[in-house]
N, C-alpha and C positions, 0 to 999 in steps of 0.2 A: 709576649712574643707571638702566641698566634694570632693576636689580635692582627699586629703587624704583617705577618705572612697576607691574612686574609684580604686586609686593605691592600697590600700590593697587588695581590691576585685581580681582585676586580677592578684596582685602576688600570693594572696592565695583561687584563687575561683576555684571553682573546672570545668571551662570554656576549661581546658587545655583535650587534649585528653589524653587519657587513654592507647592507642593502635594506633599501625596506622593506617592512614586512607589508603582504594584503592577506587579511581573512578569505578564506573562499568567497565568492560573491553568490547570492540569493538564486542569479543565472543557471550557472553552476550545477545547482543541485535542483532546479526544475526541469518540470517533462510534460507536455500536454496528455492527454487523453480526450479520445472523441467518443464521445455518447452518442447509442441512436437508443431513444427511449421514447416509447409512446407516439410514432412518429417523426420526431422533432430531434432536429441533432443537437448536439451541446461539446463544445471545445472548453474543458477544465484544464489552468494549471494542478499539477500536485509535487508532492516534492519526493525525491529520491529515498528511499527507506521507510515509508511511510504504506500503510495497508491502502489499498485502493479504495476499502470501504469507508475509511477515512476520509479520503479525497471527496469521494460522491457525498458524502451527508454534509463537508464542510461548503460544500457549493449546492446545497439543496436538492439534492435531484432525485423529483419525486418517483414512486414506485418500488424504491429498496429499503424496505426498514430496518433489518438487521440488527431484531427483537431482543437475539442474544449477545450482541457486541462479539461476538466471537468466540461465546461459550467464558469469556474471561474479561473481565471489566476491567483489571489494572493492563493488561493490553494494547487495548483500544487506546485507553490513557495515552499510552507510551509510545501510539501508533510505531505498533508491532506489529505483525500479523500474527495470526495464534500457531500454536505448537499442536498442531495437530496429528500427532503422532502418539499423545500425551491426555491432552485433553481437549476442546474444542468444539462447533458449532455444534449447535442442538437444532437449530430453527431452519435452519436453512430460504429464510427469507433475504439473505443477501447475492442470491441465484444471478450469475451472469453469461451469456455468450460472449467470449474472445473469440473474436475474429483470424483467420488464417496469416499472415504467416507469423502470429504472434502466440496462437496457443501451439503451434510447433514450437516453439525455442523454451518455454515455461514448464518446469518442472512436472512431472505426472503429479497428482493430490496423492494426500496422506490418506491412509484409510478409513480416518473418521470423515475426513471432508468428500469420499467417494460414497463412504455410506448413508448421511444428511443429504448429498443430491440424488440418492437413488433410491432415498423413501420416500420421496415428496410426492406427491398427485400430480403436477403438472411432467411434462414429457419432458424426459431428460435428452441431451444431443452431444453429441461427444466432444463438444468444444462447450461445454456449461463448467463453469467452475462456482466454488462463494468467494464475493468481492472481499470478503473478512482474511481468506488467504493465501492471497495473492501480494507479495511485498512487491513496490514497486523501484524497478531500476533504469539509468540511463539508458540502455538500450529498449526501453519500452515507450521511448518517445514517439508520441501519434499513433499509441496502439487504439487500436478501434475495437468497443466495446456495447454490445446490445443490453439491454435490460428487457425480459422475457415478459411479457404482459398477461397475467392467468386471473383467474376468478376472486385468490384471496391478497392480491395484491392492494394496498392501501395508499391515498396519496400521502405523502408526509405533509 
């Protein structure tokens, strides 16, 4: 008998779409960012939920090493940005300037991520954050971002 119920149900239940379906599209959930690093600008896509530091090392872009992956390697994996509230950057070589009016709208840093940019040697500026945690979103399309050029910087 339920067998029955069941078969009727899915020939005649209203389970079936209506319309077609579309997946988001790749569009969608992309957002440029502009590098000025070392002179020289640079236009990355990246994708929406994704750490910025991510984005920069998957398009090579030299000058940010980001030695500690974000103080958490299965993170990174999972481009997440790190839980810095918790645990996180130790190295603070993923050092970046966000440009105006984009470090206005961007969350203040967690206290670990204020205290790795404000032990470092190079001069901190009150629009420096680390690339490691910063998640990026739709409304960060064509945010304009500096990479700091200082003494123990390395190219990749």
């Amino acid at each position: 008998m339920l067998q029955r119920i069941v078969r009727f149900c899915f020939a005649h239940g209203s389970h079936k779409p209506t319309g077609p379906i579309y997946a988001p599209s790749v569009q969608a959930k992309m957002i440029y960012i502009n590098v000025y690093n070392d002179g020289e600008f640079e236009r990355i896509p990246a994708y929406v939920g994704e750490s910025l530091l991510s984005a920069l090392r998957r398009f090579n872009v030299t000058n940010i090493p980001g030695d500690c992956e974000g103080g958490e390697q299965l993170d990174s994996m999972l481009e997440n940005p790190i839980q810095t509230n918790s645990f996180g950057p130790s190295c603070g070589s993923c050092h970046i300037l966000i440009q105006s009016p984009w470090i206005e709208k961007i969350r203040d840093p967690f206290y670990l991520e204020e205290l790795v940019i404000n032990r470092q040697e190079y001069p901190v500026a009150k629009h420096s954050r680390l690339a490691c945690a910063i998640k990026l979103e739709k409304w960060m399309d064509e945010m304009e971002v500096s990479i700091p050029i200082n003494e123990n910087s390395e190219n990749m």
